[in-house]
C-alpha positions as CSV (number, residue, x, y, z in Angstrom):
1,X,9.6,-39.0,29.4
2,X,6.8,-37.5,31.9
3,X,7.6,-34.0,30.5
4,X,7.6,-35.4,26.7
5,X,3.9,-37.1,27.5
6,X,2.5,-34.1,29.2
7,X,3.8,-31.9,26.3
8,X,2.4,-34.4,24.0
9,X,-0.9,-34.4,25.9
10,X,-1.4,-30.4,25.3
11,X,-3.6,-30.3,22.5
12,X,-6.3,-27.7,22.6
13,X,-5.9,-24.2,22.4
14,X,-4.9,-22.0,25.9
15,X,-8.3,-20.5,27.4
16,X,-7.9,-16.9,28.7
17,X,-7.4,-17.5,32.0
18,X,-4.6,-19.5,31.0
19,X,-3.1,-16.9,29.3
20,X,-3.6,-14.0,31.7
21,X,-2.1,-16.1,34.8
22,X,0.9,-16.9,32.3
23,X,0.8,-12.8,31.6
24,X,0.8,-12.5,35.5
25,X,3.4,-14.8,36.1
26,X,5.9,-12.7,34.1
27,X,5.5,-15.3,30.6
28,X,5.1,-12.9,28.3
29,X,5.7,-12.7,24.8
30,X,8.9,-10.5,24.7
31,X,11.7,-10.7,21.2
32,X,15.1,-9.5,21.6
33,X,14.7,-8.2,18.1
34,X,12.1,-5.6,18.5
35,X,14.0,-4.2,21.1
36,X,17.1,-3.5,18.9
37,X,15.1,-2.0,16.6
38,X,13.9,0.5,18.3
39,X,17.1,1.3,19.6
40,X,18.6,1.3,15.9
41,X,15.8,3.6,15.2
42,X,16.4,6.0,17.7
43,X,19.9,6.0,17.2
44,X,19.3,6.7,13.2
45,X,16.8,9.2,14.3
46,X,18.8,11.1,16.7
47,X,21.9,11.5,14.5
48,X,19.5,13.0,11.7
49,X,18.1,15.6,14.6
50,X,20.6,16.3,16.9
51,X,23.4,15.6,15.5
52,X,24.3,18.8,14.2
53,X,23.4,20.9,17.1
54,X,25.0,18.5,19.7
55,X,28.0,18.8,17.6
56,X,27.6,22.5,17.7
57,X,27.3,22.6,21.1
58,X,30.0,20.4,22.1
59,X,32.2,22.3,19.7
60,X,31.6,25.4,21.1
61,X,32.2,24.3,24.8
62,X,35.9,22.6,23.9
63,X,37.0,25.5,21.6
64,X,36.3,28.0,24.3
65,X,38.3,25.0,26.9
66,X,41.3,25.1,24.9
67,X,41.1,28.5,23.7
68,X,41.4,29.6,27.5
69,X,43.6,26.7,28.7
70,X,46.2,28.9,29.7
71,X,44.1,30.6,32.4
72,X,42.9,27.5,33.3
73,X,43.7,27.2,37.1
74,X,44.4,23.9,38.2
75,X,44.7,24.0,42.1
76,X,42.0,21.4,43.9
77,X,38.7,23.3,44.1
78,X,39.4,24.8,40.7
79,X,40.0,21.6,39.1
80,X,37.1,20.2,40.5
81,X,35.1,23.4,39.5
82,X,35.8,23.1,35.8
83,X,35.2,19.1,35.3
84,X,32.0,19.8,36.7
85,X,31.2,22.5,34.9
86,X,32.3,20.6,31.6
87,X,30.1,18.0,33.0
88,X,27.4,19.7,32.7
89,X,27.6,21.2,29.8
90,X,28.3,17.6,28.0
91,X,24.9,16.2,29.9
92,X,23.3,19.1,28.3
93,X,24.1,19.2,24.7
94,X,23.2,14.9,25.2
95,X,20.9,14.6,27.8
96,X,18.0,14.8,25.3
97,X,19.4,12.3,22.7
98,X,19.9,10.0,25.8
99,X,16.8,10.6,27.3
100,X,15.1,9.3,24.1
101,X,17.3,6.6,23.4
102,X,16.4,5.0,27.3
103,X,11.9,5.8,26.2
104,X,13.1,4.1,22.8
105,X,14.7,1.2,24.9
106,X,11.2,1.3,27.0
107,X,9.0,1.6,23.8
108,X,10.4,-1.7,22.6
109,X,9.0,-3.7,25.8
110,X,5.9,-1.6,26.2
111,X,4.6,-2.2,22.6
112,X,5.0,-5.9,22.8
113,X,3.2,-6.7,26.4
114,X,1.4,-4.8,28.9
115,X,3.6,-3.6,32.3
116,X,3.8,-6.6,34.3
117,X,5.5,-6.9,37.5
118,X,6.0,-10.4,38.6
119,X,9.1,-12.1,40.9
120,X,8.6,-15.0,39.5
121,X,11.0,-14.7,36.5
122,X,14.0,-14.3,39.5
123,X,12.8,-16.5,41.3
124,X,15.6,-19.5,42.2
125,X,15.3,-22.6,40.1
126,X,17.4,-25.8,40.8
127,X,16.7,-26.1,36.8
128,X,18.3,-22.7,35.9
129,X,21.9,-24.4,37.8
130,X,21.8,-27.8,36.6
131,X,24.1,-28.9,33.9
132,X,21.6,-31.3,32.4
133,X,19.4,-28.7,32.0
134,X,21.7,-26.1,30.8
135,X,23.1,-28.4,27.9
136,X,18.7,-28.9,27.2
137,X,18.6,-25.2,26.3
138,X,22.2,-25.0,24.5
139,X,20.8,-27.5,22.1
140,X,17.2,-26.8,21.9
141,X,15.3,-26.0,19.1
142,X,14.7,-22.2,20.6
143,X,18.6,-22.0,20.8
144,X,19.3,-23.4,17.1
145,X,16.8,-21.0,15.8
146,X,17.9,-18.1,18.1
147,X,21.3,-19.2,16.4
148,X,20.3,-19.3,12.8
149,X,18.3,-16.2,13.2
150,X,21.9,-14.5,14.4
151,X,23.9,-15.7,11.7
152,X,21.4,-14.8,9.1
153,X,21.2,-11.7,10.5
154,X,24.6,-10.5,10.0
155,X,25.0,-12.2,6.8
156,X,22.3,-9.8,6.1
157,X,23.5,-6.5,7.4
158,X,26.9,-7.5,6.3
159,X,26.2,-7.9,2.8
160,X,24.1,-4.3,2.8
161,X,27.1,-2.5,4.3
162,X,29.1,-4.1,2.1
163,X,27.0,-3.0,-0.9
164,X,27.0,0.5,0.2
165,X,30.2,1.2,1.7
166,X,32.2,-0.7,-1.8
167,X,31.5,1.9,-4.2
168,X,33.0,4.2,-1.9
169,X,35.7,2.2,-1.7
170,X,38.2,4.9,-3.9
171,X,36.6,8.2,-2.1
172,X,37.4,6.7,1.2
173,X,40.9,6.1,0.7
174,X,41.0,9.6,-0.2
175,X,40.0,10.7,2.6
176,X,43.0,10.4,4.8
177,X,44.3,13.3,2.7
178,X,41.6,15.4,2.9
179,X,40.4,18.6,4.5
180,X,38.7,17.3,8.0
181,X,36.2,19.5,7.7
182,X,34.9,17.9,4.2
183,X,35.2,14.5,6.2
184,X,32.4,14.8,8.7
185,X,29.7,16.1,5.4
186,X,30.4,12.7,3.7
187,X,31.1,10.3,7.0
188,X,27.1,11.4,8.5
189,X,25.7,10.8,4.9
190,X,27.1,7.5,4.5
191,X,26.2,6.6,8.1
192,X,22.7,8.0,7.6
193,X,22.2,5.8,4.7
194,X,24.1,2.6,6.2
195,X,21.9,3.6,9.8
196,X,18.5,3.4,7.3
197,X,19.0,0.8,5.4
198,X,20.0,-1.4,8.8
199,X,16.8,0.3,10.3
200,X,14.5,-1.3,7.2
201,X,16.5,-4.3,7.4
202,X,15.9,-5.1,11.1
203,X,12.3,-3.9,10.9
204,X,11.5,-7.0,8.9
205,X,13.8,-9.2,11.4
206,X,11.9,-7.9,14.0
207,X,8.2,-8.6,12.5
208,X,9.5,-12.1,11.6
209,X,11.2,-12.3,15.2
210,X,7.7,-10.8,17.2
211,X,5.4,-13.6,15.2
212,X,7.8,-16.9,15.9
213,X,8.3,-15.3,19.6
214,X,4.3,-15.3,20.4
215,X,3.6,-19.2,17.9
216,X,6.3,-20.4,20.9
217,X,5.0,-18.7,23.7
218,X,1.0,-19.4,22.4
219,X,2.6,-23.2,22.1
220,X,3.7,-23.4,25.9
221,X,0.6,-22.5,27.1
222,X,-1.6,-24.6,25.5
223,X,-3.3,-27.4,27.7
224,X,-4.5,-30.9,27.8
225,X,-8.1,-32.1,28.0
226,X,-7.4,-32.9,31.6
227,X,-6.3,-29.1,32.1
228,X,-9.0,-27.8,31.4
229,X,-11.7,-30.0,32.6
230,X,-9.7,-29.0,36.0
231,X,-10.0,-25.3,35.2
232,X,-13.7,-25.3,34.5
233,X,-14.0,-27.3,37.9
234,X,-12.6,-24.6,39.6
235,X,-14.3,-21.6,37.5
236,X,-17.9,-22.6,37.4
237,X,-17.9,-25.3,40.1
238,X,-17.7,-28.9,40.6
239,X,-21.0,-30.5,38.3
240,X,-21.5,-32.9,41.5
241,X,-20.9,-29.9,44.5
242,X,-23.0,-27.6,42.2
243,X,-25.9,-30.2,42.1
244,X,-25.8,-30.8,45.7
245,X,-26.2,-27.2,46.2
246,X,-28.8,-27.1,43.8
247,X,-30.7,-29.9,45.2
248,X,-30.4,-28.4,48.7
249,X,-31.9,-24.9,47.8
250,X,-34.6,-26.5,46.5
251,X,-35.0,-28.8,49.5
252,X,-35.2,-25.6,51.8
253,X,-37.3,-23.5,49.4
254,X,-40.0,-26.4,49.7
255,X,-39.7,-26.5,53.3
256,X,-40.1,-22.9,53.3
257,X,-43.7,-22.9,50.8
258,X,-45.0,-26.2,53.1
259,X,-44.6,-23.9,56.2
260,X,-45.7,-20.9,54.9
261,X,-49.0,-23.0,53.7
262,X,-50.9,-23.1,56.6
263,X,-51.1,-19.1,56.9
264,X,-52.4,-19.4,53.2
265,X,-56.3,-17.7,52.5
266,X,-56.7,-20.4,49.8
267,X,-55.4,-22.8,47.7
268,X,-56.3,-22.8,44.0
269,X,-56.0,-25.8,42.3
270,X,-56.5,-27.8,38.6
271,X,-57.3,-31.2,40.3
272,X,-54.3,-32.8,39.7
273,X,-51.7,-31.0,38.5
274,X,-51.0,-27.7,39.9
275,X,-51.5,-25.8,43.2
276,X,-51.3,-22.3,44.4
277,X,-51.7,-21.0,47.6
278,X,-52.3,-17.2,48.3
279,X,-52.3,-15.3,50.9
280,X,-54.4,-12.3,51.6
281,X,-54.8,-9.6,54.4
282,X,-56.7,-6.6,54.9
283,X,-54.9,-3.7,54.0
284,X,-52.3,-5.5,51.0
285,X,-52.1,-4.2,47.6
286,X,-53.1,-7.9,46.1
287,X,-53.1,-11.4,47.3
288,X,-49.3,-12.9,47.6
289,X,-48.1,-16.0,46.1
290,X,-46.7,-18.1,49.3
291,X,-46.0,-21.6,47.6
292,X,-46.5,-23.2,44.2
293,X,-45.7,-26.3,42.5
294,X,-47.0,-29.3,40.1
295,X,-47.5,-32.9,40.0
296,X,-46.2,-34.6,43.8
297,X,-45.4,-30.7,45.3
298,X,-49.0,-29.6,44.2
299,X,-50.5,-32.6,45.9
300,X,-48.5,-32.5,48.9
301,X,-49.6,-28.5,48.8
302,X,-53.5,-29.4,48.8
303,X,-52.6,-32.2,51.5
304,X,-51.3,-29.1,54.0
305,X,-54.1,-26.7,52.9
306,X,-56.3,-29.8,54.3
307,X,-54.9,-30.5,57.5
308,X,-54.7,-26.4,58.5
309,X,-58.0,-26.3,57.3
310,X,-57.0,-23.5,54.4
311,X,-59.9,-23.5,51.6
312,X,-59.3,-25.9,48.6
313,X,-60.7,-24.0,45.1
314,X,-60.5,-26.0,42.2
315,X,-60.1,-23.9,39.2
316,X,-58.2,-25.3,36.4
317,X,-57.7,-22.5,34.5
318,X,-57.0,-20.1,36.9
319,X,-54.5,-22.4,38.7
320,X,-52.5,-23.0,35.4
321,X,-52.4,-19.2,34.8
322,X,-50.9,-18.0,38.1
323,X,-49.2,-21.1,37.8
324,X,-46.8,-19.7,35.1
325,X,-47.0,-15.6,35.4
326,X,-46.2,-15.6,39.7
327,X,-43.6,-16.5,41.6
328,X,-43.2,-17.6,45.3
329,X,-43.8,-13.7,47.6
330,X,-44.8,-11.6,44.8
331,X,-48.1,-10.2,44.4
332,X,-50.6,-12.0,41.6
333,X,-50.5,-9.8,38.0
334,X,-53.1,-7.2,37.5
335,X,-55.1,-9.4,34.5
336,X,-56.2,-11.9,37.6
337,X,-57.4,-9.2,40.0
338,X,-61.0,-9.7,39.8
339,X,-61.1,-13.8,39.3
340,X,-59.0,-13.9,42.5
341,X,-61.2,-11.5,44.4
342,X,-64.2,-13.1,43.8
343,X,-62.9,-16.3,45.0
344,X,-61.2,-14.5,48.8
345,X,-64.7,-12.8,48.5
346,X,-66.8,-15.8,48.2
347,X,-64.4,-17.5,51.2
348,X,-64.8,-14.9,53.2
349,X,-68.4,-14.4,53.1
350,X,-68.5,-18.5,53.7
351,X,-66.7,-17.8,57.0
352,X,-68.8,-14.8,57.8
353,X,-71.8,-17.3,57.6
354,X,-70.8,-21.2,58.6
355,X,-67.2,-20.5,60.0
356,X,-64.2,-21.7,58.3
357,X,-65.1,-24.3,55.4
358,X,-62.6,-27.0,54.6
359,X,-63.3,-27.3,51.3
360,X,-64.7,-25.8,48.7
């Protein structure tokens, strides 16, 4: 019943994380069918190529075996000599054919998924020796259609062989009288046709095969609301944890403009809504930005300027401008030059004159 509800429960589509740790896992989307067609197709397609010369080959090497079989020496070492010399010769004339039959067996994984190596299919599973669960998968719906899609199958193929192979029904009774060497013309014809009409056959079996293969394996992987709001928690970041850190950066930043206040050259303010304090020292490219802020942090700004005695300016317009186009330790734009020079100049002419004014 918990496995029907939490099935029941996953209704929204897999994200792709979900999907590439399925992918990881060794889940994959991976039909039997494909498979045997490119084996069927290789097999077709190496009769049509090497069929002949293989034959050729293999021909040559038995009609020189028996041709000599009387000087065949049969003592131990001899004996072992020839088989593997006949061995090798065999491997030869099909080594290629074979060779393309096992990257055709290859193909038919590789074209359906990416490489993936993952212990986790072979892992042990109490499920994979428990009867209960055994008779599950006997009678499940991916059995029954695995089932029907067998039987349909060969209903299939069986009715196309039959329907090629029946008008040839009279010719191939003939045959057992015939010259053998007029057999093997018409015997690779038929098969070749048989072989390519199997091919097309299982080509659409396959398609059909690959696109039910990935709506199940897109269906297992799809997740609850509950799923996902977990997997967002752990992507981006519990909201609450995130907002704690949030809060606390900006609890530190402020710390860090209040302290760096006091070694301000002046604050420039609009009365009561925003405050900027800048620093200045002989020898800088422009005056730096040390802290900012509006409303309660630009008061509590002016209210550290006037404890440490750091000049007060109030100039609206300025103080809105730097406001928005600096931020905390960089230099003041270019366009704001002069208006903050003349104020640092008109400070520190003040100071040459009465001392350090706290206010101006």
């Amino acid at each position: 019943m918990a496995d029907e509800r939490d099935a029941s429960e996953r209704t929204e589509d897999p994200t792709p994380r979900r999907l590439e740790e399925a992918i990881r896992r060794g889940d994959v989307v991976k039909s039997a069918e494909v498979n045997t067609w490119f084996l069927v197709a290789a097999g077709a397609l190496m009769i049509m190529v090497f069929a002949a010369p293989t034959a050729a080959s293999l021909q040559t090497t038995l009609r020189g075996l028996l041709a000599d079989s009387y000087q065949i020496r049969t003592e131990g070492p001899a004996l072992a000599a020839l088989v593997r010399g006949l061995a090798m010769q065999v491997v030869g004339a099909l080594g290629i054919p074979l060779i393309l039959l096992v990257i055709a067996a290859l193909a038919g994984n590789f074209i359906q998924h990416r490489f993936v190596f993952s212990v986790e299919p072979v892992k042990p599973q109490l499920s994979r020796i428990s009867p209960a669960a055994g008779l599950a998968r006997l009678f499940s719906g991916q059995a029954l259609a695995n089932f029907a899609k067998g039987l349909a199958k060969l209903c299939v193929v069986g009715a196309v062989m039959t329907a090629l192979v029946w008008p040839q029904r009279r010719l191939l009774g003939s045959l057992i009288t015939a010259d053998p060497a007029a057999i093997l013309p018409f015997a690779t014809s038929l098969a070749l046709r048989i072989l390519g009409t199997v091919v097309a056959i299982l080509a659409v079996v396959a398609a059909a095969d690959y696109l039910f293969q990935y709506q199940q394996w897109y269906e297992r992987q799809k997740m609850s609301l509950r799923e996902i709001k977990e997997e967002f928690r752990q992507s981006e970041g519990d909201p609450a944890v995130k907002g704690k850190l949030r809060q606390l950066r900006h609890s530190r930043m402020r710390k860090r403009m209040m302290a760096a206040v006091p070694k301000a050259s002046v604050v420039i303010t609009n009365p009561t809504h925003f405050a900027v304090a800048l620093k200045y020292e002989r020898g800088m490219n422009a005056p730096v930005c040390v802290a900012k802020g509006v409303d309660l942090i630009a008061r509590r700004i002016r209210e550290v300027a006037e404890e440490h005695d750091v000049p007060v300016v109030e100039n609206p317009p300025l103080a809105r401008a730097l406001h928005g186009t600096v931020e905390i330790d960089q230099e003041i734009p270019p366009e704001h030059y002069r208006a903050v020079a003349e104020i640092i100049g008109y400070i520190m002419r003040l100071r040459g004159l009465v001392g350090r004014p706290r206010r101006s």
